[in-house]
LUMKEDREN-163609 format. One record per residue (C-alpha): residue number from 1; residue in one letter; x, y, z. Coordinates in nm, 3 decimals, decimal comma. Layout:
// LUMKEDREN-163609
<NUM; A; <X; Y; Z>>
...
//
This chain:
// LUMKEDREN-163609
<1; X; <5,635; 6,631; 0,155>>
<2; X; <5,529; 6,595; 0,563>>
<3; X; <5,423; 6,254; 0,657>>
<4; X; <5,127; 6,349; 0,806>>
<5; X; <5,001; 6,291; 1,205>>
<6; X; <4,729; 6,051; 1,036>>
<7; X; <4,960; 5,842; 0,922>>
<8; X; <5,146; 5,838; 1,262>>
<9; X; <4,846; 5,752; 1,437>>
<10; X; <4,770; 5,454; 1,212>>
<11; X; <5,123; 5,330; 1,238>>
<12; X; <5,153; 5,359; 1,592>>
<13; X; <4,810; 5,195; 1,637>>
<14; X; <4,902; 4,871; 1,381>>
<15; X; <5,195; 4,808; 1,651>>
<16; X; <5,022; 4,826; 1,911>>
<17; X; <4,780; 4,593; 1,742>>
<18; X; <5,046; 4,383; 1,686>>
<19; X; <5,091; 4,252; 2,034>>
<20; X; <4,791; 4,273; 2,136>>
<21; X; <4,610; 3,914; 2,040>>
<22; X; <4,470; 3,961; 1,621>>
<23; X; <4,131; 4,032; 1,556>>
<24; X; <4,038; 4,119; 1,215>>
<25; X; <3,766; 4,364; 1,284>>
<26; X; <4,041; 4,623; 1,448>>
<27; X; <4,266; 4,578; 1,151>>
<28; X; <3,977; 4,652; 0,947>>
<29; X; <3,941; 4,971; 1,065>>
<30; X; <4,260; 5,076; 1,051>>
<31; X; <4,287; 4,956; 0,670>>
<32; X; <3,980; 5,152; 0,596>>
<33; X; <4,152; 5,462; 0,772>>
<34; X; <4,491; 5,457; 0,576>>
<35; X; <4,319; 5,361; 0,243>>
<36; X; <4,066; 5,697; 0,272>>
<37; X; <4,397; 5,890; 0,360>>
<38; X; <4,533; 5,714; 0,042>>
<39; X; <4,224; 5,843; -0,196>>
<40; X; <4,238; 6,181; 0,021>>
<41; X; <4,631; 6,238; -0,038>>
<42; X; <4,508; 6,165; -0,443>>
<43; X; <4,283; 6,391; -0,435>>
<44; X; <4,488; 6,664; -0,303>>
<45; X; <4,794; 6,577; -0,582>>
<46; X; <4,590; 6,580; -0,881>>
<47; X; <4,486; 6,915; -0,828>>
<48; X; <4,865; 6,977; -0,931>>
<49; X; <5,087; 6,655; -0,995>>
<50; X; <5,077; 6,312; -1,120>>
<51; X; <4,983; 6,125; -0,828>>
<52; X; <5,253; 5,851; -0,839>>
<53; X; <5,304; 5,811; -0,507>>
<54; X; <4,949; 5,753; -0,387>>
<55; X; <4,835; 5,550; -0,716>>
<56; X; <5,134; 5,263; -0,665>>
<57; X; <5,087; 5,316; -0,247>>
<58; X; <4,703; 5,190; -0,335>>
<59; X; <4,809; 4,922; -0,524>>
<60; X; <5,029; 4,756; -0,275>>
<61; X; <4,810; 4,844; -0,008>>
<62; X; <4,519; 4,627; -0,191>>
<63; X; <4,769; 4,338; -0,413>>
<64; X; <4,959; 4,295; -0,042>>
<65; X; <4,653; 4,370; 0,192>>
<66; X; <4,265; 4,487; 0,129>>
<67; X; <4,243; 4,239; -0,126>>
<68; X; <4,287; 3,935; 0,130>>
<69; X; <4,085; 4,125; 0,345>>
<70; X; <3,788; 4,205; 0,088>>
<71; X; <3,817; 3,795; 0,004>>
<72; X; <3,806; 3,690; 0,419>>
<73; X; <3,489; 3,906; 0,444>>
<74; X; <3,323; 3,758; 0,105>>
<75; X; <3,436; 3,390; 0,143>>
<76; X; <3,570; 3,322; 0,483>>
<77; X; <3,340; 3,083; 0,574>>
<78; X; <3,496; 2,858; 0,262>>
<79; X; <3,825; 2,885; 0,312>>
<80; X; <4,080; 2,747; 0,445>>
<81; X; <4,462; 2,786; 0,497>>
<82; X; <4,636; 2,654; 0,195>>
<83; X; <4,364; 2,717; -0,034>>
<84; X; <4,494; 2,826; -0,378>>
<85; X; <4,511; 3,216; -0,436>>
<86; X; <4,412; 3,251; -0,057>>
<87; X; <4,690; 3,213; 0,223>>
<88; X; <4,934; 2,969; 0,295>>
<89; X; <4,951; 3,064; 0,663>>
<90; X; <4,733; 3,168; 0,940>>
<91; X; <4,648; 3,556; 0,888>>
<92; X; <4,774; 3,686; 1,211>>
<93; X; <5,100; 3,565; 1,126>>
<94; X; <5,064; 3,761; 0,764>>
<95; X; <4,861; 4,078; 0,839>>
<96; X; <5,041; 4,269; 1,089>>
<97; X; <5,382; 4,314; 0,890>>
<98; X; <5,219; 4,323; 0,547>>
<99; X; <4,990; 4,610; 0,611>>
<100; X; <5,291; 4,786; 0,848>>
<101; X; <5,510; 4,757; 0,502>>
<102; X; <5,255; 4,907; 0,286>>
<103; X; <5,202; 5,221; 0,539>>
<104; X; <5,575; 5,256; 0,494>>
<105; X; <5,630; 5,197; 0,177>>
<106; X; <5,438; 5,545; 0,100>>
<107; X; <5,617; 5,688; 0,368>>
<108; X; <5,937; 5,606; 0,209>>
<109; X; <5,858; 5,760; -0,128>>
<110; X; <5,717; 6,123; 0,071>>
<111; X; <6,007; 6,208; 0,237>>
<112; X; <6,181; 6,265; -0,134>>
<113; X; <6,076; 6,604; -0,215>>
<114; X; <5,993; 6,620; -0,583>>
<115; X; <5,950; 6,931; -0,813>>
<116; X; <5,596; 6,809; -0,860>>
<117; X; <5,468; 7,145; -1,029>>
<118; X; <5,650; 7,057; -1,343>>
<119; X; <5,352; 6,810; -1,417>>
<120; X; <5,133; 7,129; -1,479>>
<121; X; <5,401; 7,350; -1,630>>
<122; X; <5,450; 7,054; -1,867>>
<123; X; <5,092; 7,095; -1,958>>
<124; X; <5,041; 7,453; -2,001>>
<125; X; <5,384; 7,506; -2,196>>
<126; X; <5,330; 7,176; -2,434>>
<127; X; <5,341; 7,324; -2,748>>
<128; X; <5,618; 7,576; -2,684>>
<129; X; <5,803; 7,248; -2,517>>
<130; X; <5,790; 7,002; -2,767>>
<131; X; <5,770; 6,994; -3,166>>
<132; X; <5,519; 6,830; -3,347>>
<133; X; <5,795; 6,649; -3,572>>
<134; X; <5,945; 6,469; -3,213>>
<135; X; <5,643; 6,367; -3,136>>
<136; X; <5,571; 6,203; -3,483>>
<137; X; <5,906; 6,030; -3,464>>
<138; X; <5,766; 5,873; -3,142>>
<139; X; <5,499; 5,729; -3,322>>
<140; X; <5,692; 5,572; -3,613>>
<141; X; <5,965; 5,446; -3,407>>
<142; X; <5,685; 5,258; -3,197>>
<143; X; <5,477; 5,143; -3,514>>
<144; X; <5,823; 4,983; -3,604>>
<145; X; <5,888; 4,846; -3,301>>
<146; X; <5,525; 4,666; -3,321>>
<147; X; <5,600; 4,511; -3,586>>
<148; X; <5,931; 4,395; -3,491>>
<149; X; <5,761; 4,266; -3,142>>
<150; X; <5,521; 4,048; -3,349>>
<151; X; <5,830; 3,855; -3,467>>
<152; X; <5,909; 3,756; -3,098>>
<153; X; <6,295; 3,832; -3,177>>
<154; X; <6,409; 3,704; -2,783>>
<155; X; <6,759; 3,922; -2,762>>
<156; X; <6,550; 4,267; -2,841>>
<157; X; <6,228; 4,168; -2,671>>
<158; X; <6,280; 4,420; -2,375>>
<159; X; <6,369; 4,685; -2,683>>
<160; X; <6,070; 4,608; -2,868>>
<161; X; <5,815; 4,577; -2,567>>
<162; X; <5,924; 4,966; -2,445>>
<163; X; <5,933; 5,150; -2,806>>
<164; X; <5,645; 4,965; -2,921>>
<165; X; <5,470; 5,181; -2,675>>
<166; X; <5,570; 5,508; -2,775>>
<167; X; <5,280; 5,485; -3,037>>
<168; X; <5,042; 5,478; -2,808>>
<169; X; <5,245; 5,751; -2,632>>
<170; X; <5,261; 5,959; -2,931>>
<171; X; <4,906; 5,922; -3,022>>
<172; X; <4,798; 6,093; -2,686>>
<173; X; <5,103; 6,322; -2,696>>
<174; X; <4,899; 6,462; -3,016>>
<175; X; <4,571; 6,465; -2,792>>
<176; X; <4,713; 6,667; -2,559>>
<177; X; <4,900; 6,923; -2,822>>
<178; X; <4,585; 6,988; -3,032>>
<179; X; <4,413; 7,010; -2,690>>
<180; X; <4,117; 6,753; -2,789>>
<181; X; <4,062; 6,487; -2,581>>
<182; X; <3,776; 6,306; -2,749>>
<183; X; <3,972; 6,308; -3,084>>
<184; X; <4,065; 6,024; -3,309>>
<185; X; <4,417; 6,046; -3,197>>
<186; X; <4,371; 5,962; -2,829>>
<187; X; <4,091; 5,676; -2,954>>
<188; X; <4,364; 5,563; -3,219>>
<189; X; <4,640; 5,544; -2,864>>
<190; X; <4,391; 5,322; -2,690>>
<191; X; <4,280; 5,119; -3,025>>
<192; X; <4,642; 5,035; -3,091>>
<193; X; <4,727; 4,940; -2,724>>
<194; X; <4,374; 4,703; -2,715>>
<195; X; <4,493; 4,576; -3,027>>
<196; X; <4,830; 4,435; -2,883>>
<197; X; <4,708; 4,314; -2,593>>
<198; X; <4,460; 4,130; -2,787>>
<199; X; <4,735; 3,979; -3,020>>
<200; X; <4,960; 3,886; -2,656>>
<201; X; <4,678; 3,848; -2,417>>
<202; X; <4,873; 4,049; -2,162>>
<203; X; <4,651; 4,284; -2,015>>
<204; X; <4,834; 4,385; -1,757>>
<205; X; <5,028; 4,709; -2,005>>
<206; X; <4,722; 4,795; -2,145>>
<207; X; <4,557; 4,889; -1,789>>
<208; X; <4,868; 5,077; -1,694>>
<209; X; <4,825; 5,287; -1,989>>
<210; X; <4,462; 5,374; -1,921>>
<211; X; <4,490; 5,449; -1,567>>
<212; X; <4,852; 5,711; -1,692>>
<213; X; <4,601; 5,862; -1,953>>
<214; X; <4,294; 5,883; -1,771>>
<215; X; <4,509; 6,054; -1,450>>
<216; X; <4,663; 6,254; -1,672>>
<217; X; <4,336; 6,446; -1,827>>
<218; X; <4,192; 6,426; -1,494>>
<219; X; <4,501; 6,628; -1,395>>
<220; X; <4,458; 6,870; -1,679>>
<221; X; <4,054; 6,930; -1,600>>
<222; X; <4,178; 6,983; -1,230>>
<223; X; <4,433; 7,290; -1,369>>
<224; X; <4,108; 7,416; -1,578>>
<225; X; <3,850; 7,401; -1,302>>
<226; X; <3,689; 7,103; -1,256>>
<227; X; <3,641; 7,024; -0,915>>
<228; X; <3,675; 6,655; -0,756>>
<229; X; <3,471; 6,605; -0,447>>
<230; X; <3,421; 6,327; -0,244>>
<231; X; <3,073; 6,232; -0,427>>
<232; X; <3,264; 6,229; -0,766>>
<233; X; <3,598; 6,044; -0,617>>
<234; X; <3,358; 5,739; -0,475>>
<235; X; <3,184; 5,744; -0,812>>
<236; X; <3,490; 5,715; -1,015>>
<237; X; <3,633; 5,444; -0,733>>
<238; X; <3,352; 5,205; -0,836>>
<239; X; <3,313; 5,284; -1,167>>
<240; X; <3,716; 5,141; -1,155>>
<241; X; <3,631; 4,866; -0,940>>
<242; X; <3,325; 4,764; -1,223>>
<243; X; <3,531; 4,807; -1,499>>
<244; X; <3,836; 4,552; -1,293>>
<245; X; <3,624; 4,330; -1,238>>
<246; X; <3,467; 4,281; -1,622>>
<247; X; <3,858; 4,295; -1,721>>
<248; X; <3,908; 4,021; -1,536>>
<249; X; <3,616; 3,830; -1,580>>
<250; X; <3,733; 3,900; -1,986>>
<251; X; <4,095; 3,796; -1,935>>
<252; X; <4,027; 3,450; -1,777>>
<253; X; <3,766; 3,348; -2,076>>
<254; X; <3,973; 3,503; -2,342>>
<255; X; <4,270; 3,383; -2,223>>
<256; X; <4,158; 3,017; -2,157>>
<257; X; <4,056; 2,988; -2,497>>
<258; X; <4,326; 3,112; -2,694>>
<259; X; <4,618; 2,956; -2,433>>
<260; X; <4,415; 2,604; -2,497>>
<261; X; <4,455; 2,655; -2,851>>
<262; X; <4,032; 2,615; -2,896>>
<263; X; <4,055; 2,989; -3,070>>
<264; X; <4,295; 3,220; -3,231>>
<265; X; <4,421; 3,546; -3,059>>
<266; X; <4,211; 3,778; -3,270>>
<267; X; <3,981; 4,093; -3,205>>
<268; X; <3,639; 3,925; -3,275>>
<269; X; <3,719; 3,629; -3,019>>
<270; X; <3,809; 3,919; -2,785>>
<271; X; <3,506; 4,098; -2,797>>
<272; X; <3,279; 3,712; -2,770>>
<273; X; <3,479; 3,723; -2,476>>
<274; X; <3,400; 4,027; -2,291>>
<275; X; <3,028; 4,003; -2,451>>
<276; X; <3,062; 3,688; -2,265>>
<277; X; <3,170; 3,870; -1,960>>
<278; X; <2,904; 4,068; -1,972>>
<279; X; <2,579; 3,842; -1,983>>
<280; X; <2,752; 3,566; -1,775>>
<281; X; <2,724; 3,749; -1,415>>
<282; X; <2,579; 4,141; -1,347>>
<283; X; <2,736; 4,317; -1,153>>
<284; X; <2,511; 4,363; -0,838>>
<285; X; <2,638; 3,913; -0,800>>
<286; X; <2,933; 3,872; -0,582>>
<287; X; <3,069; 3,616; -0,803>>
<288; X; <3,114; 3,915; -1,058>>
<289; X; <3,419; 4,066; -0,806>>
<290; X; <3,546; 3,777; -0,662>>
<291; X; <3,785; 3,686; -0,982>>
<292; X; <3,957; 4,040; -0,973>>
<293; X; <3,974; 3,984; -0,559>>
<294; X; <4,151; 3,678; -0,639>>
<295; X; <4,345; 3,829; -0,855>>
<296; X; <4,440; 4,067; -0,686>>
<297; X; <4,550; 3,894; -0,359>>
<298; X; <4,929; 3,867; -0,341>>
<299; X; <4,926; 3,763; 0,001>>
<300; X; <4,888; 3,373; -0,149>>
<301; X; <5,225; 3,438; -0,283>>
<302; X; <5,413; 3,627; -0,029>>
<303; X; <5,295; 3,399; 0,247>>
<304; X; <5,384; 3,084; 0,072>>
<305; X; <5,747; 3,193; 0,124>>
<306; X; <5,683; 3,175; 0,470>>
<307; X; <5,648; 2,792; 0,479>>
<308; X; <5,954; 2,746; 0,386>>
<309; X; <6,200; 2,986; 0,460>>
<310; X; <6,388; 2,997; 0,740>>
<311; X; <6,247; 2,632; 0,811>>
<312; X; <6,369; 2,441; 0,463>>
<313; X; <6,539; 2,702; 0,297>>
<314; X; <6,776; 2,976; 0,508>>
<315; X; <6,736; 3,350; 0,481>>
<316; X; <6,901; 3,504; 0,208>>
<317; X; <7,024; 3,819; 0,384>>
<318; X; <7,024; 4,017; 0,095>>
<319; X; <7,120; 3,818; -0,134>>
<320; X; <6,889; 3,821; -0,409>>
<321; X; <6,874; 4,232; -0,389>>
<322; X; <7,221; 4,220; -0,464>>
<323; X; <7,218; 3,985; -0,755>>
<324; X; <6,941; 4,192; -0,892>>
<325; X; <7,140; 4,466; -0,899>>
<326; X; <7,413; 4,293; -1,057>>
<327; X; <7,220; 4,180; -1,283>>
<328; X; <7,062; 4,489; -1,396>>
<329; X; <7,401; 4,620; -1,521>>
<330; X; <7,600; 4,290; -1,570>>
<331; X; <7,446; 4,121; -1,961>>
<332; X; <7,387; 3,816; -2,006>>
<333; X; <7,723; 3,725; -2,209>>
<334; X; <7,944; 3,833; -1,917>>
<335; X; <7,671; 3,691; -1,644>>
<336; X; <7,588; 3,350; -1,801>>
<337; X; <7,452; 3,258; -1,414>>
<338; X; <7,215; 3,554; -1,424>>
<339; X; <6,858; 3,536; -1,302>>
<340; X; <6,587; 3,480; -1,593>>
<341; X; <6,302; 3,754; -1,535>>
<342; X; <5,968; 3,633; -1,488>>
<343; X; <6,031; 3,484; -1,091>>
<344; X; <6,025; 3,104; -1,154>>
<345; X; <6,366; 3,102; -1,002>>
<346; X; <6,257; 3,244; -0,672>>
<347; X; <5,927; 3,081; -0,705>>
<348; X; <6,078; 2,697; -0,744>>
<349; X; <6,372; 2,782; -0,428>>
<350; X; <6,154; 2,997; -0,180>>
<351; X; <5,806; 2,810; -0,227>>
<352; X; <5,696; 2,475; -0,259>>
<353; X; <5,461; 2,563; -0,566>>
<354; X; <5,482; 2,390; -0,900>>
<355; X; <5,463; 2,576; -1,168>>
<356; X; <5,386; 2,451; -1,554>>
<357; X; <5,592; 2,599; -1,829>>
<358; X; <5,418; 2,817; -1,959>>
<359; X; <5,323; 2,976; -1,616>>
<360; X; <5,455; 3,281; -1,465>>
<361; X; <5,451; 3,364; -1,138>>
<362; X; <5,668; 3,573; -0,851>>
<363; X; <5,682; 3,593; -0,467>>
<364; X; <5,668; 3,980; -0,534>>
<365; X; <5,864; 4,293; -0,364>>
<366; X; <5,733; 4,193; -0,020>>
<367; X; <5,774; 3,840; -0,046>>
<368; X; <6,145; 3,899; -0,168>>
<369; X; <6,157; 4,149; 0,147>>
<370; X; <6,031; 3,849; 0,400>>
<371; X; <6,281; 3,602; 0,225>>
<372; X; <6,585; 3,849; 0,300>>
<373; X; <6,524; 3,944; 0,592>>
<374; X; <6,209; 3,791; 0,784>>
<375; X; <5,868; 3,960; 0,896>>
<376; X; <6,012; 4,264; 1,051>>
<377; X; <6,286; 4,298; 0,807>>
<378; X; <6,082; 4,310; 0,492>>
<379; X; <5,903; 4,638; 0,593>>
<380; X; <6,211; 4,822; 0,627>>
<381; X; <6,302; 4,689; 0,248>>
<382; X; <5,947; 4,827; 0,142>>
<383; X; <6,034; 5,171; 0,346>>
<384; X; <6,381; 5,207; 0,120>>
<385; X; <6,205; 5,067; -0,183>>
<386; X; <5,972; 5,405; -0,147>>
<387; X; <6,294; 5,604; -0,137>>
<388; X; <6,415; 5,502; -0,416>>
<389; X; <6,061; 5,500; -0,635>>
<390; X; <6,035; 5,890; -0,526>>
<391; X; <6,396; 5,953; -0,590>>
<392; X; <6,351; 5,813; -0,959>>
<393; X; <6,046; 5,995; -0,982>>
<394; X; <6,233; 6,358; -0,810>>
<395; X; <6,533; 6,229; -1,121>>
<396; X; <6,263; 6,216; -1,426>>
<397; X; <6,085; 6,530; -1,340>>
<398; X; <6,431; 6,711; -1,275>>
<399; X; <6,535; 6,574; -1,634>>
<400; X; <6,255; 6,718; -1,770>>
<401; X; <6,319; 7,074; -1,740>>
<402; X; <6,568; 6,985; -2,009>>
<403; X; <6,402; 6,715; -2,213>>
<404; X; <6,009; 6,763; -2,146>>
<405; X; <5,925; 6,496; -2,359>>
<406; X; <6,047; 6,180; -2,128>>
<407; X; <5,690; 6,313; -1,884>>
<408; X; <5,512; 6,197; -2,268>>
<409; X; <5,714; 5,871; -2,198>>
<410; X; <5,639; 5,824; -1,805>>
<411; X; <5,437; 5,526; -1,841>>
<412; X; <5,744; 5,355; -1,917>>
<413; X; <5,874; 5,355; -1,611>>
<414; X; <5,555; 5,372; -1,441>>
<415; X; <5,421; 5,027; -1,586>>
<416; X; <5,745; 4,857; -1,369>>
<417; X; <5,604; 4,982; -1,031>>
<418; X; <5,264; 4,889; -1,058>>
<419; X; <5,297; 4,574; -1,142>>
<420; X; <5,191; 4,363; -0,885>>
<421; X; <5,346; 3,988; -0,970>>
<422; X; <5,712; 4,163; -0,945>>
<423; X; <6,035; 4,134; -0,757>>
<424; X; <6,335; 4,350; -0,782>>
<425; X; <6,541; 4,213; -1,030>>
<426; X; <6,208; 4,333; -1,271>>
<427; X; <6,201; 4,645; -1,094>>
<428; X; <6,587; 4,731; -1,155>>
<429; X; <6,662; 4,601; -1,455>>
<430; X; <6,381; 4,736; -1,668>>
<431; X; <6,452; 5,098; -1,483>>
<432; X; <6,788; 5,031; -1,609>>
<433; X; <6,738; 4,908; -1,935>>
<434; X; <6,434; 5,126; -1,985>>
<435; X; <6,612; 5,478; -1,857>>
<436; X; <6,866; 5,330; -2,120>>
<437; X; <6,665; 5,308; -2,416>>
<438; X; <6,461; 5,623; -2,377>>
<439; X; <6,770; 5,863; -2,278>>
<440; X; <6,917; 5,692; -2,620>>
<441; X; <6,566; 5,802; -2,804>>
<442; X; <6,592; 6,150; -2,644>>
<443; X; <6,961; 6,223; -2,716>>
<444; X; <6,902; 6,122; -3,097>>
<445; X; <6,603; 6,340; -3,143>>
<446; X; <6,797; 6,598; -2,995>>
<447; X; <7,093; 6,561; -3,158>>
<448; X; <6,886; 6,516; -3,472>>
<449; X; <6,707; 6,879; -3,408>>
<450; X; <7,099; 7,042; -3,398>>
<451; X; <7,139; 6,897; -3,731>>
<452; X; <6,845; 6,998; -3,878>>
<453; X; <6,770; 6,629; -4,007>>
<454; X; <6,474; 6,526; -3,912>>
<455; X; <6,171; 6,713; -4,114>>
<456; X; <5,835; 6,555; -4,069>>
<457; X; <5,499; 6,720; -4,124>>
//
C-alpha cells in the first residue's frame, strides 16, 4: 500500500508547525485532516479487508492525541498542568511529537503489503474452508477454559484468558457459517462475552470483540452490496462515540461498587448500573462525554514520563524494548528478574505517580518510546512498531491460506494492539504466547482431522 500525498502534506506541515511558535488552533486542523483521511482510508478497506491498520491508527491517534485535544476544547478553562488524567507538562512540549508519532505509526504498518483479499475469500469460501466439527471444538475448549478462568489459577491465567474466548469466537464462527446474523448464536457470542466481563469487570475485551464482530459483518454487507457513504460513516461514528461514552459512564458506577465491596459482581447490579447510566446524564450534556474523554487521554501518562526522565531518571536507550523481548521468550523459572505485566514497574521508575495495589496502570507504547529515546526518538519507535503490527498481520493472513480458521481467531491478537494502557513487553509477549497457544489449537485439530478422531455433530 502507497502512503498517500495527503499524508505527506500533513506530515510535512506538523514540522513545519513544529518550529514555528504552538498554537492549538493550527494543530487542530491538521488533526481534523489526518483523522478524516483515517475514516476515509476505512472506508475504502472495508469494501474488501479487515481494516486493521486504520482501526488501531484511530485509536492511537485519539488515546495519544484528539482525546487531549477534545478535553482542552471542553475544559480548558479548568485546567491546569498537573491536573490528574490531563497533562503533566505544557502541551507544546507534548503535541508536536505525539501527533508526528501517530501519523507514522500508520505509515509504518502501510508500507507492509498484505494479501488483504483473503479477508473476503475467507468469507465467501467459509463453509468449504472450515468444518462445522472444528468450529464446535472451539467452543468447548473455550467453555472449559471459562470455567477454569473463574478459578483464577495464576500460572495458566494467560492460557485461560485467550481460549476462554474462542467461545465467543465459535459462537459467531456459527453466525457466519449458517449465514444469519441476527441468530441466537451470534446473540449467545455477545451474551457469553457480557457475561464475563460482568463477572471480571474488565471491559476493555468485551469492546474489542464488538468492534472485530461488528467490522466484520460490516465487511461482509460491503462484499454483498451495501454501500457506506459519508452520511452513513458519520452516523455510525456517533452512534460509537454514544455508545463509549454510556460504557464508560457504566464501568465507573459498576465498577466502584463492586471494587468497594458495597455489591457483588453479578448481572442484575450490572444492568442498575448502566440503567443508572442512563437516567443520570442524556446525552445532548457534556458531562455525558467527558468520562470516556478522560478516559481516553493517554497523554496524562505519556507526559508524566517527561518530568522525570532524562532529569531524575536517565534514558534507557533501549533498554526496556530489549528486556521485553527477552522476556517474551525467556519464562519466568529461567528469568526470575523478569518484568511483571501490568506496567507498575515502569510506572513506579519513569513517573512520580503512586499507585495503590490494586491499581493498574502503564506509560504506554509512546511513553516507553519517549523514555528510550526522547521526543524525537519515540516517533521513530512508533514508525517500526507499525512495521511490525502489518508484518504480523501480512504473517496471519499468509497462514491462513493453510489454516483459515486462525482469521475466526483474529481478535486474539487484535485485542493486544488496541489496547490503549500498554507497553511492549504486553504487546510481545502475549503475540508470543498467544501465536503459541493458537498454532498449538490449530495443529491438534488438524492433526486430529488426519486421524479421523474428532466426530462432533
Amino acid at each position: 500500500m502507497n502512503i498517500s500525498k495527503v499524508q505527506i502534506i500533513i506530515l510535512l506541515a506538523s514540522f513545519l508547525l513544529t518550529i514555528i511558535d504552538f498554537n492549538l488552533s493550527y494543530w487542530l486542523v491538521l488533526e481534523f485532516a489526518f483523522l478524516i483521511f483515517l475514516l476515509a482510508d476505512f472506508k475504502k478497506t472495508i469494501a474488501i479487508a479487515f481494516p486493521t491498520g486504520s482501526i488501531i491508527a484511530i485509536s492511537f491517534f485519539v488515546s495519544n492525541v484528539f482525546a487531549l485535544s477534545i478535553l482542552q476544547l471542553l475544559e480548558g478553562s479548568n485546567l491546569t498542568i498537573g491536573t490528574s488524567f490531563y497533562l503533566m507538562v505544557p502541551i507544546a512540549d507534548y503535541f508536536p511529537f505525539a501527533f508526528i508519532a501517530a501519523q507514522l505509526f500508520f505509515m509504518g504498518y502501510q508500507l507492509v503489503s498484505k494479501p488483504q483479499a483473503q479477508w473476503l475469500y475467507f468469507l465467501h469460501n467459509l463453509q468449504h474452508s472450515l468444518r462445522l466439527q472444528d468450529i464446535n471444538v472451539l467452543i468447548v475448549i473455550g467453555f472449559a477454559a471459562s470455567l477454569l478462568n473463574l478459578v483464577h489459577i495464576a500460572a495458566i491465567d494467560q492460557v485461560t484468558h485467550v481460549l476462554s474466548n474462542f467461545t465467543t469466537c465459535g459462537f459467531f464462527a456459527i453466525a457466519l457459517y449458517k449465514k444469519s446474523f441476527t441468530n441466537k448464536y451470534l446473540i449467545l457470542g455477545i451474551m457469553l462475552q457480557l457475561f464475563i466481563v460482568v463477572r471480571s469487570s474488565m471491559f476493555g475485551t468485551f469492546m474489542v470483540y464488538l468492534v472485530f464482530f461488528a467490522l466484520m459483518l460490516m465487511l461482509l454487507f460491503r462484499d454483498k452490496g451495501f454501500r457506506l457513504n459519508w452520511v452513513a460513516m458519520l452516523v455510525l461514528l456517533f452512534a460509537g462515540v454514544v455508545f463509549l461514552a454510556f460504557s464508560q459512564n457504566t464501568k465507573t458506577s459498576y465498577r466502584e461498587e463492586v471494587w468497594a465491596g458495597s455489591q457483588d459482581a453479578s448481572v442484575n447490579n450490572f444492568i442498575s448500573a448502566a440503567a443508572e447510566a442512563s437516567v443520570a446524564k442524556t446525552i445532548t450534556d457534556k458531562e455525558y462525554y467527558l468520562p470516556i474523554v478522560y478516559r481516553l487521554n493517554q497523554a496524562w501518562l505519556v507526559s508524566s514520563t517527561m518530568i522525570k526522565v532524562p532529569y531524575a531518571e536517565p534514558f534507557a536507550r533501549g533498554g526496556t524494548i530489549v528486556r521485553s523481548c527477552i522476556d517474551a521468550i525467556v519464562p519466568r523459572f529461567l528469568n526470575p528478574d523478569k518484568e511483571k505485566a501490568g506496567g507498575k514497574e515502569k510506572i513506579k521508575k519513569y513517573t512520580y505517580l503512586n499507585l495503590t495495589s490494586s491499581t493498574s496502570m502503564n506509560i504506554g507504547l509512546l511513553g516507553e518510546g519517549y523514555v528510550n529515546f526522547g521526543k524525537w526518538g519515540a516517533p521513530i519507535v512508533i514508525f517500526l512498531y507499525g512495521l511490525l503490527i502489518g508484518f504480523l498481520e501480512k504473517k496471519i493472513l499468509v497462514y491462513s491460506f493453510k489454516k483459515p480458521l486462525i482469521l475466526l481467531l483474529f481478535p486474539v491478537f487484535f485485542e493486544l494492539v488496541l489496547t490503549s494502557e500498554t507497553d511492549f513487553l504486553i504487546i510481545i509477549n502475549g503475540m508470543v504466547k498467544n501465536s503459541i497457544i493458537v498454532l498449538v489449537v490449530l495443529y491438534l485439530l488438524q492433526d486430529a482431522r488426519g486421524k479421523n478422531k474428532l466426530q462432533f455433530s
